[in-house]
N, C-alpha and C positions, 0 to 999 in steps of 0.2 A: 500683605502680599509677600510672600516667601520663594523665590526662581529657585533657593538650591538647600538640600537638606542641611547644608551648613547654618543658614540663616531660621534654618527652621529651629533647631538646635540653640543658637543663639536668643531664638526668641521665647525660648524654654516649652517648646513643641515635642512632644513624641511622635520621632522619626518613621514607629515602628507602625502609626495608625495616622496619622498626618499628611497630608498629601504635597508635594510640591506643584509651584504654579502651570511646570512643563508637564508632573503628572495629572493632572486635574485635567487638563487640554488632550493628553491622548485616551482618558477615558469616557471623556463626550466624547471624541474622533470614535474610537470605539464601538460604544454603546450605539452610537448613529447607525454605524453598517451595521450592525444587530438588528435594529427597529426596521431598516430596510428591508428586509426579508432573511429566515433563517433559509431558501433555496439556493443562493448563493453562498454556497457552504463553504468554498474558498475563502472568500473574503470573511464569512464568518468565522470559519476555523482561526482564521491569522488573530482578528481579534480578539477571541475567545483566548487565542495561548497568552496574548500579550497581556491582557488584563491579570490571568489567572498566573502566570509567570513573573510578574512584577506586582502582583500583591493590590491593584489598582483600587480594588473593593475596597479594602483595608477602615475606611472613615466611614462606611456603613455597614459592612459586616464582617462580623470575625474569621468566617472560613469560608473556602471555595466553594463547598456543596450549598450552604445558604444562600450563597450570593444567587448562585444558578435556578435555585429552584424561587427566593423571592422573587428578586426579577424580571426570570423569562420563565419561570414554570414548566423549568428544566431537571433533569435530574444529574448528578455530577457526570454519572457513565456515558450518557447521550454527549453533552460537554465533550468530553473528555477524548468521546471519539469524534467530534467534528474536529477538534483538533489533531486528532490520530490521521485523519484523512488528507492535513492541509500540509502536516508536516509529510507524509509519505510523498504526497505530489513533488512538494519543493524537492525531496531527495530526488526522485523520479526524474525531473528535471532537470535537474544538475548533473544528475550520471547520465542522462539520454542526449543531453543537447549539443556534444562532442560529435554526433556517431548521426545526428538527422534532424529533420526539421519535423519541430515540436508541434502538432497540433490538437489543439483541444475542440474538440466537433461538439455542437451541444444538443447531439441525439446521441445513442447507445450505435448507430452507425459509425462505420468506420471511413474515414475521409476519401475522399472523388477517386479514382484510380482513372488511369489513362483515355479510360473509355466512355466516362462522365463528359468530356469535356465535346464528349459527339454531340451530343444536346442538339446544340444550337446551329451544328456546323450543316449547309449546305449538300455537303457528300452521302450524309446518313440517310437510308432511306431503308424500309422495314423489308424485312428477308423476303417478301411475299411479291417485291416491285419486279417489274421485268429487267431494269438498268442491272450489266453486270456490275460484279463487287465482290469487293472481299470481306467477311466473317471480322467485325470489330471485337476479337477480346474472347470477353464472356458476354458483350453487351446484347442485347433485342438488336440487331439491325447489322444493315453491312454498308463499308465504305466503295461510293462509284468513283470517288475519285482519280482521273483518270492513267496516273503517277502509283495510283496503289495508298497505303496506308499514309499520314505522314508523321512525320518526324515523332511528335511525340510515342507511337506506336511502335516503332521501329528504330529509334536513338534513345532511350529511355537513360535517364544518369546515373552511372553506375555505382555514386561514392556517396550518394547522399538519402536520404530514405526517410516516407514520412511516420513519424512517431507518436501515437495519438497516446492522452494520457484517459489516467481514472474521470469519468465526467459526475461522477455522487458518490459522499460519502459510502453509500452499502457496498461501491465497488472497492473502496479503498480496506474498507473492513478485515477483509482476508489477509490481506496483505500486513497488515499493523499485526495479525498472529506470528507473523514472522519476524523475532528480533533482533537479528543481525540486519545491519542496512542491505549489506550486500546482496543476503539470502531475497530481500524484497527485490531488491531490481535483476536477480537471476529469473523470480520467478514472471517478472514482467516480461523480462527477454521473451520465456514459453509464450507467454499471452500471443506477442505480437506476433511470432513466429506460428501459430495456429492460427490465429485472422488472417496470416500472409497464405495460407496452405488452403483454407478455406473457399470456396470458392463465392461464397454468401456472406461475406464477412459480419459479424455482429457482439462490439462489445460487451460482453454478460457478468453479472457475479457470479453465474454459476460456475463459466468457463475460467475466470480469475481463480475460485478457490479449489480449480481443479487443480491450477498451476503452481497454487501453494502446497497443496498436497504433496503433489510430486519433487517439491522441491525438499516441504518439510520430509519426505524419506529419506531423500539425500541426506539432511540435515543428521537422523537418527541414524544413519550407514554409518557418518563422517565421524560422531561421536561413540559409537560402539566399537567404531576401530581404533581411539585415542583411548580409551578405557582398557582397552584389550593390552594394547604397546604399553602402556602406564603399570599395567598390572604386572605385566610380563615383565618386564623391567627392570621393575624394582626388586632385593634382594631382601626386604624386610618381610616377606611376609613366603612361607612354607609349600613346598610344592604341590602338597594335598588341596591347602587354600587357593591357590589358583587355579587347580584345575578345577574343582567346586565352584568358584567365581565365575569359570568359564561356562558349568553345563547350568548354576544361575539364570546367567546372562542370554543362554540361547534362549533360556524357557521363557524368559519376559519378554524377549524381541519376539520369539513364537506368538505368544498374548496379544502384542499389541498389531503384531499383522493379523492375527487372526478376529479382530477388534473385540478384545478381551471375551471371546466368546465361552471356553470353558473355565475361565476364574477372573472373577470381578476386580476390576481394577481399584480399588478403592479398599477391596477385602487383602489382593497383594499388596500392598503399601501399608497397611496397618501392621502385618505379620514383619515386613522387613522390618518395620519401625521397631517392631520387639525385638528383632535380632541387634539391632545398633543399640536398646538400650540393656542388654543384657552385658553386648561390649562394653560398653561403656559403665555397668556397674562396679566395684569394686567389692562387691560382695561375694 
């Protein structure tokens, strides 16, 4: 028995493929919520970083992608994005949970709003009854209650708001394209802000990777104008070369709005590569 890599160490054990007795205990802990279903992709993703982050595999195989696909008959990428998905959520979380209450629905709907809660209540009765009333919402039916709407309908709280997250990895996917944290929870802001406008509310990846789009433009603006000030800027390089840099710079931003349609993107990146290495010759 070995509790700590010291004793491992001591016992003339390689640290680097050895396991200690606390790590041995979190990769059964592990491996268990794995065996449990890979649909609960939160608890799968967590375990999946933890293994694959602390090396847990290490006494049966040598690298992460072996382990994944021995194993679970995984490939690393699928991995790789369950855990893409479990960490985007924690971030999500953490920057959401200041600002509303967090809720995770486990349908692609979006949580009860005020007018859900008619259901059940006595006053609701369908637009076609004779009892007057007043128009619930956007709900099917009207309140006869004889006070008018209540409270929840009419008092609604002003400073608290509810915040529903990613419910499966494919929705987190878009998001994990965005690699600043921040840019990810900007573009969730849109998310939730179009479900709120919506009147049919319905969380989608398509409507997610709408909201990355529009963030990633922002993102290409933000950087085309610190490229521009940088260039400007600086005194090492010839006024000709900046303004070349500059009618450059429009013609690639033209490209990539226009989604590369009159020059392959892949054909312009090969050509500027010759230009940097001709700079960079010495010949």
């Amino acid at each position: 028995m070995a509790e700590t890599a010291a004793e491992l160490i001591r016992d003339g054990k390689d640290v680097t493929v050895t396991l200690t007795d606390m790590d041995k205990v979190r990769f059964e802990a592990c491996e268990l919520i794995i065996k449990k279903g890979l649909n609960t992709f939160l608890e799968v993703g967590q375990a999946l970083a933890e293994i694959r982050d602390n090396r847990l595999y290490r006494e049966t195989h040598k690298d992460w992608p072996k382990y994944c696909k021995d194993v679970w008959d995984l490939s690393k990428g699928y991995a790789n994005r369950q855990i893409g998905g479990y960490e985007t959520i924690t971030l999500l979380r953490n920057k959401m949970a200041p600002i509303g209450a967090i809720s995770e629905t486990p349908s692609g709907e979006t949580p009860a709003k005020n007018e859900d809660v008619c259901v059940t209540c006595e006053w609701k009765k369908a637009m076609a009854n004779k009892a007057k009333g007043v128009k619930i919402g956007m709900a099917a039916g009207k309140c006869t209650r004889p006070e008018g709407l209540c409270e929840k309908h009419t008092n609604p709280a002003p400073d608290r708001v509810d915040i529903i997250l990613p419910i499966n990895e494919a929705q987190t996917r878009p998001l994990t394209k965005l690699k600043d944290p921040d840019d990810q929870v900007k573009a969730w802001g849109i998310v939730l802000r179009k479900l709120n406008e919506d009147p049919k509310p319905k969380l989608t990846a398509a409507l997610i990777s709408k909201a990355v789009k529009e963030v990633k433009g922002e993102v290409v603006k933000r950087k085309i104008k610190e490229v521009k000030k940088a260039v400007e800027k600086t005194s090492l390089l010839s006024k000709q070369f900046k303004n070349q840099h500059q009618v450059m710079l429009d013609i690639i931003v033209g490209e990539k709005n226009n989604d590369w349609a009159t020059s392959k993107r892949k054909e312009v990146i090969k050509w500027l590569k010759a230009l940097v290495q001709i700079a960079e010759s010495d010949d």
